[in-house]
MIROTI-990611 format. One line per 8 residues: number of its first residue (from 1); their letters; for each residue x, y, z of C-alpha. Coordinates in Angstrom, 1 decimal. Each point is the difference from the previous one (the first is absolute). Example, Ala and Ser with C-alpha at 12.3 -4.5 7.8 and 13.67 -1.06 7.14 Angstrom:
2
1 = as = 12.3,-4.5,7.8; 1.4,3.4,-0.7;
END
This chain:
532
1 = xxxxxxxx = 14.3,3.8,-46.6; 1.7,3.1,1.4; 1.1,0.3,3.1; -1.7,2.6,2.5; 1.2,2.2,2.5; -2.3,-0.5,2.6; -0.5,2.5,3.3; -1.6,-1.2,2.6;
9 = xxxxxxxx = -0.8,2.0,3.1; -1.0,-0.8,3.3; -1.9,2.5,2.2; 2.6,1.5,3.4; -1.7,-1.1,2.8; -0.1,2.7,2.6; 3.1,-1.0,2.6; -2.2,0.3,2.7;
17 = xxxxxxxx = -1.2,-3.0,1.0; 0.1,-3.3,-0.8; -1.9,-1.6,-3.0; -3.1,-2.7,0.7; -0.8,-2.4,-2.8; -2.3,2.5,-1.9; 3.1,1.9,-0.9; 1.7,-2.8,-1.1;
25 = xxxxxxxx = -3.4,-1.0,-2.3; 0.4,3.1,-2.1; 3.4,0.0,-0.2; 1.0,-3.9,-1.2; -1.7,0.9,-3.4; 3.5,1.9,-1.1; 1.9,-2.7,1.0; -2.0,-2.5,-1.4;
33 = xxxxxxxx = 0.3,2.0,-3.1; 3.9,0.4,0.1; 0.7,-3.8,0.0; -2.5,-0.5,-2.5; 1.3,2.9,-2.6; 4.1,-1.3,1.0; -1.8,-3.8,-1.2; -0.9,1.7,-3.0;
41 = xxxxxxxx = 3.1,1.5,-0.6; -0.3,3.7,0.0; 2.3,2.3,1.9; -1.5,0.3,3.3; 0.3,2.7,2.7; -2.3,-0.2,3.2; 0.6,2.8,2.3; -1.1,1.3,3.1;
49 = xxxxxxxx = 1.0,1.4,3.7; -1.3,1.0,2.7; -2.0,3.6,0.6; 2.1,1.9,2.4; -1.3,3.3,0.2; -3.9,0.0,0.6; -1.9,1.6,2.5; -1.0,-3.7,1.7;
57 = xxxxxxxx = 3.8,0.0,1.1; 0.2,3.4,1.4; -3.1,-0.7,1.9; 1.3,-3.3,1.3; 3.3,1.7,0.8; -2.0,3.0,1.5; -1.8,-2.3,2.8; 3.2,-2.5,0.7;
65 = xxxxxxxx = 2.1,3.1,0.3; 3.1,-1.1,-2.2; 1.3,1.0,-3.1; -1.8,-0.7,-3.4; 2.8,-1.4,-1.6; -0.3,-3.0,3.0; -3.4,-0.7,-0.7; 0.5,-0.5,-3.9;
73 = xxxxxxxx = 3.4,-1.7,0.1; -1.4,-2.6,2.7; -2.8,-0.4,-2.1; 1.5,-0.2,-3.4; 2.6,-2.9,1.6; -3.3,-1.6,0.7; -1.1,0.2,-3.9; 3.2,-1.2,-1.4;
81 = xxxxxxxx = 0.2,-3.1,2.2; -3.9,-0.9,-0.8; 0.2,0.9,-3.7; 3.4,-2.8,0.0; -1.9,-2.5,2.2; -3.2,0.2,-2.4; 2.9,-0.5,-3.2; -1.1,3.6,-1.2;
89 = xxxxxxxx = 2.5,0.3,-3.0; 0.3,3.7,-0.1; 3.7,1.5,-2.0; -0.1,2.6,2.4; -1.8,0.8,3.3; 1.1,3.5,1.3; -1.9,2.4,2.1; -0.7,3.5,-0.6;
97 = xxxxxxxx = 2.3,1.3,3.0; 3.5,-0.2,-2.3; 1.7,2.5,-1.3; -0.1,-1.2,-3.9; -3.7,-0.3,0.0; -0.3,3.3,1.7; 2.5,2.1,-2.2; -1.6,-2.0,-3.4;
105 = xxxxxxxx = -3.5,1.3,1.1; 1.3,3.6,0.6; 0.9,0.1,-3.7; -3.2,-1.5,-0.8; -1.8,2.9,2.2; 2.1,2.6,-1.3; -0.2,-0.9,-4.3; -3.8,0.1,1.3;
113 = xxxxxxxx = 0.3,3.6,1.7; 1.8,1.2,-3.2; -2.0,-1.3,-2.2; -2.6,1.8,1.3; -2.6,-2.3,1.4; 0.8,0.9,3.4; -1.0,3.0,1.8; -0.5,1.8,2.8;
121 = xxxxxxxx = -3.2,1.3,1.9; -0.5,1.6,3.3; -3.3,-1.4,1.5; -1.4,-1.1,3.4; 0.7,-3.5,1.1; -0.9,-2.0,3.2; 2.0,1.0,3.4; -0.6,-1.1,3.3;
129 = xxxxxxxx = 0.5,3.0,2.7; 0.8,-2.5,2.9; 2.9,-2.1,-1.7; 0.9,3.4,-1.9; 1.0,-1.6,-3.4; -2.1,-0.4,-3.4; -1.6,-3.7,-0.4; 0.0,-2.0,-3.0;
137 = xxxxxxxx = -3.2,-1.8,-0.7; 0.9,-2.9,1.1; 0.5,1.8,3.6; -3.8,1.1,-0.5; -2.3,-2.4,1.6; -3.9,0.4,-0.9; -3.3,-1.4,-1.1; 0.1,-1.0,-4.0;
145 = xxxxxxxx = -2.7,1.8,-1.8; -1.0,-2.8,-2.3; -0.1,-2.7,2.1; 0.2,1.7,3.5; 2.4,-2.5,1.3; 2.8,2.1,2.3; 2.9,-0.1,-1.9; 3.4,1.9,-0.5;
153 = xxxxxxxx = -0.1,3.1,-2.5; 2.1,-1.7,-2.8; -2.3,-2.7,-1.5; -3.0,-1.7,1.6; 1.2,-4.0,0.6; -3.7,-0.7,0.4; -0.8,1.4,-3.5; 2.7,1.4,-1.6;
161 = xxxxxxxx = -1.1,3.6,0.0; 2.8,2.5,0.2; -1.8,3.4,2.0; 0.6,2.9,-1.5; 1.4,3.1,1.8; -3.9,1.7,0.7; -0.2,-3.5,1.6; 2.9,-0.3,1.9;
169 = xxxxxxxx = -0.3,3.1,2.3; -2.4,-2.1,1.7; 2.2,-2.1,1.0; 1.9,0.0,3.5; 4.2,-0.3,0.5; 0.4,-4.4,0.5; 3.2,1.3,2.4; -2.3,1.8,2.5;
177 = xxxxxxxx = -3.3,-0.1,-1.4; -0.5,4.4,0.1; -1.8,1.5,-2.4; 2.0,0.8,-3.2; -0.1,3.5,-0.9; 2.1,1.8,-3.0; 2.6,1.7,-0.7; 2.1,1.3,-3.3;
185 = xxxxxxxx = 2.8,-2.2,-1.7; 2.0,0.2,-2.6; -0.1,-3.0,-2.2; 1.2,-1.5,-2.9; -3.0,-1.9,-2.4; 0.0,-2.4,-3.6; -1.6,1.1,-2.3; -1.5,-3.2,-0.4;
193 = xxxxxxxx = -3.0,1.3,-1.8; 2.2,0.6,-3.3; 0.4,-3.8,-0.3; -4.1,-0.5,-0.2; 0.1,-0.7,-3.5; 3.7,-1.7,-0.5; -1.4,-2.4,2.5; -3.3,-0.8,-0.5;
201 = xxxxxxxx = 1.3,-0.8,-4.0; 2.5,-2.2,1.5; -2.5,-1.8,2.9; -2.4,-0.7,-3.5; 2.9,-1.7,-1.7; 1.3,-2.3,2.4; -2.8,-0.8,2.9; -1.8,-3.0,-1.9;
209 = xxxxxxxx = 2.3,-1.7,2.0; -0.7,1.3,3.4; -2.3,-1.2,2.8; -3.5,1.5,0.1; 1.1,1.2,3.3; 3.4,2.2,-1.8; -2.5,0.9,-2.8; -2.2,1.5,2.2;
217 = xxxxxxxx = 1.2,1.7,2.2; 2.3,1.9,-2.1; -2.4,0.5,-2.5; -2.1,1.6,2.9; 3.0,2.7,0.5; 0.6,0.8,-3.5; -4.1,0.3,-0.2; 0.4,2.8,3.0;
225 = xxxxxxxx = 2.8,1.7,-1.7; 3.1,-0.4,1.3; 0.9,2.5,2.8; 3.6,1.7,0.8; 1.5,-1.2,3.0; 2.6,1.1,3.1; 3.4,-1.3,-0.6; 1.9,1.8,3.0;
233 = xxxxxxxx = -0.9,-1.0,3.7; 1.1,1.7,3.2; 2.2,-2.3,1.7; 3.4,-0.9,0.1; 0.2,-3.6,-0.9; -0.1,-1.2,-3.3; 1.8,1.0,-3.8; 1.0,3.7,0.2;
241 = xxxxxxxx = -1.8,2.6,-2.6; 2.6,1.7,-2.8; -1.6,2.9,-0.1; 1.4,3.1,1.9; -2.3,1.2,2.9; -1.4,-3.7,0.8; 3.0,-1.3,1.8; -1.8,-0.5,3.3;
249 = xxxxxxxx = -2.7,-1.8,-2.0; -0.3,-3.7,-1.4; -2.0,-1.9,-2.8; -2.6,-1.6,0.0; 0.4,-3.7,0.7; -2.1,-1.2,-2.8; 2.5,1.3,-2.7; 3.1,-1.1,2.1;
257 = xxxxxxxx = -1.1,-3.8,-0.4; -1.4,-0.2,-3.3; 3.4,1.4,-1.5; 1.6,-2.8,2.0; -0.8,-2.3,-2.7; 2.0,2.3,-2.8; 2.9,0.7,2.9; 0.1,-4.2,0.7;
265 = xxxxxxxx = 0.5,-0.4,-3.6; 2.9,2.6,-0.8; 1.2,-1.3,3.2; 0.6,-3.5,-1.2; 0.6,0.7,-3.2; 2.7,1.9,1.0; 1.9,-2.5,2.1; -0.8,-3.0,-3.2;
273 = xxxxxxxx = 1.0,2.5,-2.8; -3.0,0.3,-1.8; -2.1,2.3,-1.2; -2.9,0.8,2.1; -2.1,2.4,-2.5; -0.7,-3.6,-1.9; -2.6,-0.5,2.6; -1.2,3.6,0.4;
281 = xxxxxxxx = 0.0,1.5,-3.2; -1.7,-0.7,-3.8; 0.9,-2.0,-2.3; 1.4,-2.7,1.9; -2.2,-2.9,-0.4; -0.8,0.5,4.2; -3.1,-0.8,2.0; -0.6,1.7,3.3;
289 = xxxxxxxx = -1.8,-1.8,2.8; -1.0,1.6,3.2; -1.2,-2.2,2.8; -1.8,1.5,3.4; -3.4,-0.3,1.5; -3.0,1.9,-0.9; 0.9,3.0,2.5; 3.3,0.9,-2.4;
297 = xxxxxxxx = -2.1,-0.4,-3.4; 0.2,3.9,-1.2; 3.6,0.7,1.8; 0.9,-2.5,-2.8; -2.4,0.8,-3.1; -0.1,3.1,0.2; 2.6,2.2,2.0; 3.1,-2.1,-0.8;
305 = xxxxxxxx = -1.0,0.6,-3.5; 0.0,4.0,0.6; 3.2,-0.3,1.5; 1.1,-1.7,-3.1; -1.4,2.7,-2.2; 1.0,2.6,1.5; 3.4,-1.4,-0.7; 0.2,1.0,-3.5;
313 = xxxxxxxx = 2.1,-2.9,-1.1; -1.9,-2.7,-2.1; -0.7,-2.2,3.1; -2.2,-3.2,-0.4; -3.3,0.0,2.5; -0.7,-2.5,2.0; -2.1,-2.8,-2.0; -1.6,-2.5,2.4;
321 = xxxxxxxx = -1.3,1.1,3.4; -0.4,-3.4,1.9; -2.5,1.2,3.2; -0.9,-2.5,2.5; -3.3,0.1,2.4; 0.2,-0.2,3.2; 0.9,-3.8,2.2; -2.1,-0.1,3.1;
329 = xxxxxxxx = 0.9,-2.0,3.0; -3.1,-2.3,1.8; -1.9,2.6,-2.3; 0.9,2.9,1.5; 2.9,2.4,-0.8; 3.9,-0.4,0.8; 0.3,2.1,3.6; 3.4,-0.5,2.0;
337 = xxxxxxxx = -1.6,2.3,2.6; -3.0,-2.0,0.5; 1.8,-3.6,-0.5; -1.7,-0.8,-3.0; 2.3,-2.3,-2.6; 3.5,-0.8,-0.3; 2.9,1.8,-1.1; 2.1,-1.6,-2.9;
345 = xxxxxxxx = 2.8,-0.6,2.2; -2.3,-1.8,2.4; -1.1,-2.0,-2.6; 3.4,-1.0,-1.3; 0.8,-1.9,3.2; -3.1,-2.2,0.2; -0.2,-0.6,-3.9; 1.5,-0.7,-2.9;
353 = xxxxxxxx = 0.6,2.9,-2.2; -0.8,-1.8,-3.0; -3.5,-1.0,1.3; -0.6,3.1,1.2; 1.5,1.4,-4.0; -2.6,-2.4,-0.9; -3.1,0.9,1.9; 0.5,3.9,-0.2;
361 = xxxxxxxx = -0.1,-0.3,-4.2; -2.5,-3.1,-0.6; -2.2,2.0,3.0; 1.0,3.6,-0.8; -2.2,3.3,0.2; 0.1,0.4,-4.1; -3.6,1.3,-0.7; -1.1,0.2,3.3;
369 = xxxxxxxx = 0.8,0.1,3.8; 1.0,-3.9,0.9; 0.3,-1.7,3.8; 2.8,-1.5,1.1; -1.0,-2.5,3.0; 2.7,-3.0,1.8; -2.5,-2.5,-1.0; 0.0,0.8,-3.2;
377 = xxxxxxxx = 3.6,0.5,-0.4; 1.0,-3.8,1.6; -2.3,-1.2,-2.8; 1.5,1.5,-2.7; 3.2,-1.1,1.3; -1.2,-3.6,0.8; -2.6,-0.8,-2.6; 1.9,2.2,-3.4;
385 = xxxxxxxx = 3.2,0.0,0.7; 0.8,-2.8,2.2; -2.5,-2.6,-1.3; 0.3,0.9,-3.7; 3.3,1.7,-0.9; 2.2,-1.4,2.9; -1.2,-3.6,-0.4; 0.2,-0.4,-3.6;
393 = xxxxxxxx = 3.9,1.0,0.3; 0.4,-1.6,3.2; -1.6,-3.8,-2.0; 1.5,0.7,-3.2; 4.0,0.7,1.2; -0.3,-2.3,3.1; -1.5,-2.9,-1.5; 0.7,-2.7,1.7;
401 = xxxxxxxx = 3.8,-1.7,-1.4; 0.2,2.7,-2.8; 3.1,0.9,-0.3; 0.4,2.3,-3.0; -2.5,1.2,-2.7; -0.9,-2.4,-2.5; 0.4,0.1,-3.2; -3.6,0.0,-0.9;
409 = xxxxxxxx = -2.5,1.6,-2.6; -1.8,3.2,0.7; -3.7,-0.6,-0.4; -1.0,2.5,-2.7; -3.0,1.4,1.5; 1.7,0.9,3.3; 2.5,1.8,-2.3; -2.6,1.9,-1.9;
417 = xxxxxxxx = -1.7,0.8,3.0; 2.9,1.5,1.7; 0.9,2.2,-3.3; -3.7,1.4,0.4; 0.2,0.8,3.8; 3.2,1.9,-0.9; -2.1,2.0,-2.6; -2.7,-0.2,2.5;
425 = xxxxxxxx = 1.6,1.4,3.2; 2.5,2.6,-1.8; -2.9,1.7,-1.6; -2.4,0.2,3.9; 3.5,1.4,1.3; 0.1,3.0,-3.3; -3.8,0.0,0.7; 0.6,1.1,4.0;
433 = xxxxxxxx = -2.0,-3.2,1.0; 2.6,-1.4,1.9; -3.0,-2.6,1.9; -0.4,-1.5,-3.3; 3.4,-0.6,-0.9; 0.3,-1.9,3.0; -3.6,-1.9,-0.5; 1.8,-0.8,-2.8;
441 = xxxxxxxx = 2.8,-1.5,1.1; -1.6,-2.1,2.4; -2.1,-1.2,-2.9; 3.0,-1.1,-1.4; 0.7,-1.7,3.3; -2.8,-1.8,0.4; 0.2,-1.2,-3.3; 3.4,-2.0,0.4;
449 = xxxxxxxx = -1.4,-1.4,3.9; -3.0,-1.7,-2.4; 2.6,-0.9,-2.5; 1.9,-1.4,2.8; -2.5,-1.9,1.6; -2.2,-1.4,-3.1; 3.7,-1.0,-1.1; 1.1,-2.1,3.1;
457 = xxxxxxxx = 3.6,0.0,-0.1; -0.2,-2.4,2.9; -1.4,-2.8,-2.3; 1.9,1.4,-3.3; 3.1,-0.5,2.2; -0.6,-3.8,0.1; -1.7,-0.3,-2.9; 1.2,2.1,-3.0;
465 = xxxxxxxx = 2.8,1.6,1.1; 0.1,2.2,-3.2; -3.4,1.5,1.0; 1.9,0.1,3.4; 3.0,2.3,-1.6; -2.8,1.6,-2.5; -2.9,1.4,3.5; 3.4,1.1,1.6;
473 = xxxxxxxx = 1.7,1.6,-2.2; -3.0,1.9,-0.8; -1.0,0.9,3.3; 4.0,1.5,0.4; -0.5,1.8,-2.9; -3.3,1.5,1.5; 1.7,1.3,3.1; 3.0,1.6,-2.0;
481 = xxxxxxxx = -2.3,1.9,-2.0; -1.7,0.9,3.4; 3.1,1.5,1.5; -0.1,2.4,-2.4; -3.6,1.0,-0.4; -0.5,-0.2,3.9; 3.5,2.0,0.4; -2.3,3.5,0.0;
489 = xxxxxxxx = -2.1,-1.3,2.8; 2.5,-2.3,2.1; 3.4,0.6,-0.8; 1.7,-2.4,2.7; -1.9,-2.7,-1.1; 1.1,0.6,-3.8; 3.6,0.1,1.4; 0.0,-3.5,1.7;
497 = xxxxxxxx = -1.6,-1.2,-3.0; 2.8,1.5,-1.9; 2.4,-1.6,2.3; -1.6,-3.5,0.0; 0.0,-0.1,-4.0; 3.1,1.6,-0.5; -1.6,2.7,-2.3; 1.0,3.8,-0.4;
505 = xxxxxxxx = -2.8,2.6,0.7; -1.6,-0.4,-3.5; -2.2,2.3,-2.2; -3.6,0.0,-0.3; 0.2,-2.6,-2.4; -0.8,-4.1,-0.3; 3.2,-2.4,1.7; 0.5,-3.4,0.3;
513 = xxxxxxxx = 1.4,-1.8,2.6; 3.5,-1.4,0.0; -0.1,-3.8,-0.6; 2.5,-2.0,2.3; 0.7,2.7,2.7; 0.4,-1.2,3.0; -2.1,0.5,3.0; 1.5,1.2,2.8;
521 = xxxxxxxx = -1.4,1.8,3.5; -3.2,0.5,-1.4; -2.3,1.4,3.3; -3.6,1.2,0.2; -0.5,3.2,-1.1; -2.2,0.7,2.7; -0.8,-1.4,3.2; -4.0,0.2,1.5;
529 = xxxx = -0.9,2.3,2.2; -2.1,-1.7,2.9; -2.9,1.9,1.1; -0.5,1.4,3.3;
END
């Protein structure tokens, strides 16, 4: 089988706060993804960084009075060292505030300018007469026409409704909460309405694979026709414009990150001397994946593909948008401001960040908003992964006065039954359904504790002691082939596995366990987590 290059990206998270467990839950799906396409052998990049330059950092770094390069640098700090703690294997994590990505977009702007789907208009745009300054919509705060929820005037969280600009001049400034009023501007705009058809052919081809919710919702923009948007904002943070007479102008956030995916992977594929048009343009066996919640669906199926068009150079489209609902908290939503949840960091030093790996994908918002509650998390951790996965390792390597592992048979049913999981789980991962893969797996799991215990080692032992060697062997040869199928989901665990049975990090393929090594300094992989 041919190898694949495989792109993976992850969505920036705003550097302006810290993320709460529902980012995480639809974010783990391009990580779980990475491992699983590395197991199978392709070439692998999984990129990402953090998002710099939006208007949620100026604001923040409006009202704490400092600069906004403190806010996101804090913040993106923050990201890297949650990201490492949660065993995120991204090849690169950058941020959008460096001088490569910010000079790479420029050229990417500018082919776009010169190729003539970017141009300029003069027309009236939002500006608050008190702060003296033009407002971007996401400094417009009013009622949402669809659903009437008050909202901000760059897309509706409640319903997803993006007001148009008869609807914004309703709105009041969020700074000081005046009356906007208008004024002219001179702006630079996409022509995204040249790409209707170029996209909507492309969306037909390749969104079989898509959630209903990545389906729909771009489908619902392509339906509208797809309108030309402002690239140029007035402010003086973010990636400078390369067109003469817009130097005291910036762009638009929203084309800054997504490029960051194509900057991250010239950016590493320049320091490892490869080629990094194999993953970005035809014709070389690649696969793009795009992984964010449901908010970020069209930034990624429809205007990073105009920005590749509009290129002119044979790039490849993005393939497979992965969109994740929304993770509530005690069934309400993630609010830091109203104490509602936990951030990921928080998390990390009560739990385990395997279990909490665990419980975010076998639990996750895939085809429609999920709960996350304590209660439920401690018995995931206690009933799946302790009871089931952690016990059958923990009874199988520490049984009492073995030593090494035997030199047993492998019961042929176990075997076939673990070639069929691999089958099983590789094609729910390919599928998007990462909550079956790991039903799977636990399947699998709960097949070798019956094995185990209709088997009885502890008689066999004083009994038969080839039936002894044969249950044991078996049961070894179970949990190496689980240290690879669960190395997606819990990656530490995999690794002490690893280390226990002296194995390398394997492919997604069938092992067997070696016969007469010795067991050495073989501890639980998890300890319970008592309830308060």
């Amino acid at each position: 089988m041919d190898k694949k290059n495989i792109l993976i990206g992850g969505a920036w998270p705003y550097a302006n706060s810290s993320l709460h467990l529902g980012h995480i839950a639809g974010l783990i799906s391009g990580d779980v993804l990475a491992r699983y396409h590395r197991l199978k052998g392709d070439n692998v990049l999984y990129v990402s960084g953090s998002d710099c330059h939006g208007t949620p950092i100026t604001e923040r770094a409006r009202k704490e009075k400092v600069n906004p390069r403190d806010i996101a640098g804090k913040y993106h700090e923050e990201f890297k060292t949650m990201f490492k703690k949660l065993q995120f294997s991204y090849d690169l994590y950058s941020k959008t505030d460096n001088d490569y990505h910010k000079e790479k977009v420029k050229k990417i702007f500018r082919r776009l300018y010169d190729n003539g789907y970017i141009y300029e208009k003069i027309e009236k745009q939002a500006f608050c007469e008190h702060c003296n300054r033009f407002l971007s919509d996401r400094e417009i705060l009013l009622n949402c026409p669809e659903c009437g929820a008050e909202t901000k005037g760059d897309q509706c969280d409640n319903c997803l409704h993006i007001p148009t600009v008869e609807e914004l001049k309703k709105g009041t400034c969020i700074e000081c909460g005046s009356k906007i009023s208008e004024r002219d501007n001179k702006v630079l705009y996409l022509a995204l309405s040249r790409f209707q058809k170029q996209i909507e052919d492309h969306t037909k081809e390749v969104n079989s694979s898509w959630r209903v919710n990545a389906r729909n919702e771009t489908e619902k923009y392509l339906k509208q026709g797809l309108k030309d948007r402002a690239v140029t904002r007035d402010l003086d943070w973010g990636v400078e414009i390369p067109v003469e007479g817009y130097e005291d102008k910036r762009m638009y956030v929203w084309i800054d990150a997504v490029l960051g995916y194509l900057t991250n992977t010239m950016k590493i594929c320049e320091e490892n001397g490869t080629d990094w048009e194999e993953f970005w343009k035809e014709g070389h066996n690649n696969k793009i994946y795009m992984c964010h919640g449901k908010d970020n669906i069209v930034f990624h199926s429809i205007i990073l593909n105009a920005l590749l068009l509009g290129q002119e150079d044979n790039y490849h489209l993005v393939d497979t948008i992965v969109s994740a609902e929304y993770l509530n908290f005690n069934d309400q939503k993630f609010s830091k401001s109203k104490g509602i949840g936990m951030t990921a960091l928080e998390a990390l030093e009560i739990y385990d960040a395997d279990s909490i790996r665990y419980h975010l994908i076998s639990n996750g918002p895939e085809k429609k908003d999920t709960n996350f509650t304590i209660e439920d998390f401690e018995n995931t951790h206690n009933g799946e992964i302790l009871n089931k996965f952690g016990n059958l390792v923990n009874r199988t390597l520490r049984f009492k006065g073995l030593q090494e592992i035997p030199a047993g048979n492998m019961d042929k049913d176990i075997e076939l039954k673990i070639k069929n999981t691999y089958k099983e789980v590789g094609q729910a991962i390919e599928n998007l359904e990462f909550r079956l893969a790991v039903e799977k797996i636990m399947e699998l799991v709960e097949e070798a504790n019956k094995y185990y215990d209709s088997s009885e080692p502890w008689i066999a032992k004083k009994e038969d002691l080839q039936k002894f060697n044969n249950i044991i062997y078996t049961c070894s040869t179970i949990i190496a082939n689980l240290s690879n199928l669960f190395e997606p989901i819990m990656p530490t665990a995999c690794e002490k596995i690893r280390k226990y049975l002296n194995i390398e990090k394997g492919n997604w393929e069938y092992i067997e366990a070696k016969k007469g090594l010795k067991l050495e300094n073989i501890e639980p992989l998890f300890t319970r987590i008592e309830k308060k």
